[in-house]
TORKOL-4160 file (C-alpha; in steps of 0.2 Angstrom, whole numbers, padded with zeros to 4 digits, m for minus):
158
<pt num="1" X="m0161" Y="m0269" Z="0705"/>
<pt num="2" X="m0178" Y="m0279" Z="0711"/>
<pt num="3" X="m0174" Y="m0299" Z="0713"/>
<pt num="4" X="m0186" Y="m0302" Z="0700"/>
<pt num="5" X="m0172" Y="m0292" Z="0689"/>
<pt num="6" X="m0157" Y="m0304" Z="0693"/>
<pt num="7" X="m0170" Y="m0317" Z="0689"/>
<pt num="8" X="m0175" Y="m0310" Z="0672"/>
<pt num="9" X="m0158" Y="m0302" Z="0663"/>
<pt num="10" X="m0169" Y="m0300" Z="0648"/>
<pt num="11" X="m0182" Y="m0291" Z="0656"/>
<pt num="12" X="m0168" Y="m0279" Z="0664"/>
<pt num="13" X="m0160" Y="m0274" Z="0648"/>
<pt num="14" X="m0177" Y="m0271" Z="0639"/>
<pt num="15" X="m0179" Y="m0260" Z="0655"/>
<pt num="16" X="m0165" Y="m0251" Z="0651"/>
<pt num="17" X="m0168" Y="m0248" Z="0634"/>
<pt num="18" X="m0187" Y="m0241" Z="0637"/>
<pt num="19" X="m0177" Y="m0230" Z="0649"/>
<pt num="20" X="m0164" Y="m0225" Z="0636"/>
<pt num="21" X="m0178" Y="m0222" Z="0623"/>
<pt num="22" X="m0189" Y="m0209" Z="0635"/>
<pt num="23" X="m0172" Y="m0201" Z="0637"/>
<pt num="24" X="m0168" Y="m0199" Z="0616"/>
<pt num="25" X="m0187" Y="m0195" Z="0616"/>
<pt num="26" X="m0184" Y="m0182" Z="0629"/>
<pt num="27" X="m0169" Y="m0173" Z="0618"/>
<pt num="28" X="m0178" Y="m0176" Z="0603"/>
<pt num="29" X="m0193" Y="m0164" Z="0608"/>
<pt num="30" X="m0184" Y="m0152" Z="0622"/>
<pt num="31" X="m0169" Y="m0149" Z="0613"/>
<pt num="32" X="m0170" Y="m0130" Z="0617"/>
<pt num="33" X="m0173" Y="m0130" Z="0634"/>
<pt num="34" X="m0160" Y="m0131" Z="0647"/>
<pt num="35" X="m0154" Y="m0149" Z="0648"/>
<pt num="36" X="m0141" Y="m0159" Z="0657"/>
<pt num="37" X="m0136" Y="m0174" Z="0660"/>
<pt num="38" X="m0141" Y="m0177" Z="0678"/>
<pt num="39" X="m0157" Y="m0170" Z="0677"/>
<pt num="40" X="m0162" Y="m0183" Z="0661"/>
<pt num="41" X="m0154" Y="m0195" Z="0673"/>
<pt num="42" X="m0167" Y="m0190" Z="0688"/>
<pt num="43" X="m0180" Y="m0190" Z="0674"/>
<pt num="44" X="m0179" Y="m0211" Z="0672"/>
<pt num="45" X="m0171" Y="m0214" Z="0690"/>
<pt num="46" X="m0154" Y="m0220" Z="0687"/>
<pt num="47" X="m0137" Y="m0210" Z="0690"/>
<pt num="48" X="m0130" Y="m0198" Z="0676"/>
<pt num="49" X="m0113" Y="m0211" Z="0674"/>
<pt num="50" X="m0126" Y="m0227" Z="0670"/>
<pt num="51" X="m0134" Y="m0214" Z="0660"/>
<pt num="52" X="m0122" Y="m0209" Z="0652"/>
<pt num="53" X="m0113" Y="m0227" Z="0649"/>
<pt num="54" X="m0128" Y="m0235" Z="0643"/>
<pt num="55" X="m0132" Y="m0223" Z="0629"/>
<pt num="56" X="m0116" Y="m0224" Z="0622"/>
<pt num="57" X="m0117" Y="m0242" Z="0623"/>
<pt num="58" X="m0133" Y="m0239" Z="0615"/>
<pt num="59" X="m0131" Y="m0225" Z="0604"/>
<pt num="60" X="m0113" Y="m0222" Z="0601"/>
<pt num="61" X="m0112" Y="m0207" Z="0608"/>
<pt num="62" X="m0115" Y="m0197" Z="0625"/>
<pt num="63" X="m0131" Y="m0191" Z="0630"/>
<pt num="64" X="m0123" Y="m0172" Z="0625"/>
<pt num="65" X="m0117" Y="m0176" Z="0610"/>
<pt num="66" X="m0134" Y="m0182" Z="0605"/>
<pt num="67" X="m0142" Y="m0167" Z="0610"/>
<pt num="68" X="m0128" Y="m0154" Z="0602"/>
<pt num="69" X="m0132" Y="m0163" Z="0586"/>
<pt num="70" X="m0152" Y="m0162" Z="0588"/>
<pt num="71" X="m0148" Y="m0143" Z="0592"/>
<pt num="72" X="m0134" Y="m0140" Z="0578"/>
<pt num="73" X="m0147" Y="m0148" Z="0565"/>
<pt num="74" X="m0161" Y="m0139" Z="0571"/>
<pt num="75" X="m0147" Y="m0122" Z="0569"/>
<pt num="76" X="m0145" Y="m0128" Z="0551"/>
<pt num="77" X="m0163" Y="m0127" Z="0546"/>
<pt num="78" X="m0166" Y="m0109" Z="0555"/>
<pt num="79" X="m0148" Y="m0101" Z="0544"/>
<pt num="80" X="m0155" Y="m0110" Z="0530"/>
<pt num="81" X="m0170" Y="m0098" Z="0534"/>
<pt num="82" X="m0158" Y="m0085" Z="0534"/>
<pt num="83" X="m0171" Y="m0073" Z="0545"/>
<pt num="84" X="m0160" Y="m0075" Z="0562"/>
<pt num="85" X="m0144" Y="m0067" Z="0567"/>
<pt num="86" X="m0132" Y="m0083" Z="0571"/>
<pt num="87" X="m0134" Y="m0078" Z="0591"/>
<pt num="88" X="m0151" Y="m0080" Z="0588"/>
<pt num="89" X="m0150" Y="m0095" Z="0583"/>
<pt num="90" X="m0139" Y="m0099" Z="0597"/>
<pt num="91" X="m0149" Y="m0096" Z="0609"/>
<pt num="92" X="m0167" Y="m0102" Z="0599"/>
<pt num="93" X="m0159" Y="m0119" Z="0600"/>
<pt num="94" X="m0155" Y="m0119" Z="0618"/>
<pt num="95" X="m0136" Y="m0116" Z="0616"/>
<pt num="96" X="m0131" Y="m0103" Z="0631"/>
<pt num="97" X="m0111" Y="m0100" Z="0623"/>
<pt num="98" X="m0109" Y="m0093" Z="0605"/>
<pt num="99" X="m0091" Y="m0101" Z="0607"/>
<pt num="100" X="m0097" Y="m0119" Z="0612"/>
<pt num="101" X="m0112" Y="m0118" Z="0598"/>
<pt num="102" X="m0098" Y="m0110" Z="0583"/>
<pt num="103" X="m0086" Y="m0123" Z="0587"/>
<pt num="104" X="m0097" Y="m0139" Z="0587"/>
<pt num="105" X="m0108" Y="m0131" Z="0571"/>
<pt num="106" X="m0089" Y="m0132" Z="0563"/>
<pt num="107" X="m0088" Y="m0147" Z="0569"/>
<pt num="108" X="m0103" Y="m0156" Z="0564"/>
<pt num="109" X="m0104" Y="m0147" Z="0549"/>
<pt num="110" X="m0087" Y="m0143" Z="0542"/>
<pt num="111" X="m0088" Y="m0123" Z="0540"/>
<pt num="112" X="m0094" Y="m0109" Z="0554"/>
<pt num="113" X="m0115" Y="m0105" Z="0557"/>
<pt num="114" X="m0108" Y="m0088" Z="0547"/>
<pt num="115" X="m0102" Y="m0095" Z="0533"/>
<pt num="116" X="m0116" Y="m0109" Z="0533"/>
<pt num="117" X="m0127" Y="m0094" Z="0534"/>
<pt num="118" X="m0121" Y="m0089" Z="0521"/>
<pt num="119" X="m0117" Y="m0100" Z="0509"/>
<pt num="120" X="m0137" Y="m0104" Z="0510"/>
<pt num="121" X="m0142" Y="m0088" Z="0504"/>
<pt num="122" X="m0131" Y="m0088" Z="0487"/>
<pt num="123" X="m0137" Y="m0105" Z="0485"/>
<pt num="124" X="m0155" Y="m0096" Z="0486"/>
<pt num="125" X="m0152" Y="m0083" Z="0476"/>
<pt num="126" X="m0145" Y="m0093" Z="0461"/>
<pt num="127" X="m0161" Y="m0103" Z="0460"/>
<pt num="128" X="m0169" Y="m0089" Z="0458"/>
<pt num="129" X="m0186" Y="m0093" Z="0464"/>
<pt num="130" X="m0181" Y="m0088" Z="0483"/>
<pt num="131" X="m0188" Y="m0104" Z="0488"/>
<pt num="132" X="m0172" Y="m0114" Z="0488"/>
<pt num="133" X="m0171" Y="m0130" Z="0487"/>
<pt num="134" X="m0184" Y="m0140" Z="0497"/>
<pt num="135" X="m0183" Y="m0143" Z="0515"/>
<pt num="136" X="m0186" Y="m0164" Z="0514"/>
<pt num="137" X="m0167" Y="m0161" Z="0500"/>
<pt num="138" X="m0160" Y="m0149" Z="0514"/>
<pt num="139" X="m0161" Y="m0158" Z="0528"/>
<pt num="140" X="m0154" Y="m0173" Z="0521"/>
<pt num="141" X="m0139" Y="m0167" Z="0513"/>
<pt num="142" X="m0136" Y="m0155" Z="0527"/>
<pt num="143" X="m0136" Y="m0168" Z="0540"/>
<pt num="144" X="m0121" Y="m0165" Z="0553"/>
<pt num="145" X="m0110" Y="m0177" Z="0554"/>
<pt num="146" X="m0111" Y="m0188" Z="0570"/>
<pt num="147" X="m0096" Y="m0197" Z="0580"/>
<pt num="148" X="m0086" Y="m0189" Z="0568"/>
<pt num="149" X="m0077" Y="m0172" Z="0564"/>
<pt num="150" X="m0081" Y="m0164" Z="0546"/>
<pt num="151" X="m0071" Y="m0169" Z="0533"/>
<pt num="152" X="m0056" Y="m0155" Z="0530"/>
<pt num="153" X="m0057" Y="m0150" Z="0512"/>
<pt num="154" X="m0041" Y="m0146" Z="0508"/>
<pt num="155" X="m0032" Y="m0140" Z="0492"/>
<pt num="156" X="m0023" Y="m0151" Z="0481"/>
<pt num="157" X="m0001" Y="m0150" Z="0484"/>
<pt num="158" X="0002" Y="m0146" Z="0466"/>
């Protein structure tokens, strides 16, 4: 911290939010590629534990979290395409474990990529049209669910 810093809180913090902002920015477009918290860390020259308290400070969530929900709703919109093999989509949005990716896709979302998969294709094929429904509906009634499990539909205790 520069003495000017101490000097200026207020010009510190807005620092820090610049910095936390080129980070989101960062997930935001490179979601896919191999990232981690230290290297985004390096990237705006502050340790991964500030990282990493600060944008949950900011956010709400971890710097991981944010980017497993950038990559599961990227997933969404590639099984909703239905032309990828859920490994493939796996991999295309820069997950390196099927068991990490199916466990936070059921998570976020509240049913297995398979299922999900699934469940778009009948939904296709009742409209009929093969177009589905479109992508500005999908995505916002697909959104995952962030800071939060899925909802557990479960039946009624008759």
């Amino acid at each position: 911290m520069h003495a000017d810093d101490r000097a200026d809180p207020d010009r510190h913090r807005l620092d820090d939010l610049a910095r936390l902002r080129r980070v989101r920015d960062r997930i935001d477009r490179e979601y896919a590629q191999p990232l981690d918290v230290e290297a985004l860390a390096r990237g705006v020259h502050v340790s991964a534990g500030h990282l990493s308290r600060q944008f949950r400070l900011a956010y709400g969530e971890s710097p991981y979290s944010y980017l497993m929900t950038r990559r599961i709703e990227r997933a969404m919109a590639l099984l909703r395409r239905g032309d990828l093999s859920v490994t493939d989509v796996c991999f295309t949005v820069g997950c390196s474990s099927l068991g990490t990716f199916s466990t936070r896709f059921t998570e976020l979302v509240g049913m297995p990529p398979s299922a999900y998969r699934e469940q778009a294709r009948l939904l296709i094929e009742e409209d009929g049209s093969g177009d589905g429904m479109p992508a500005c509906v999908a995505k916002q009634v697909s959104r995952p669910i962030r800071n939060r499990e899925a909802p557990v539909t479960a039946a009624p205790l008759a």
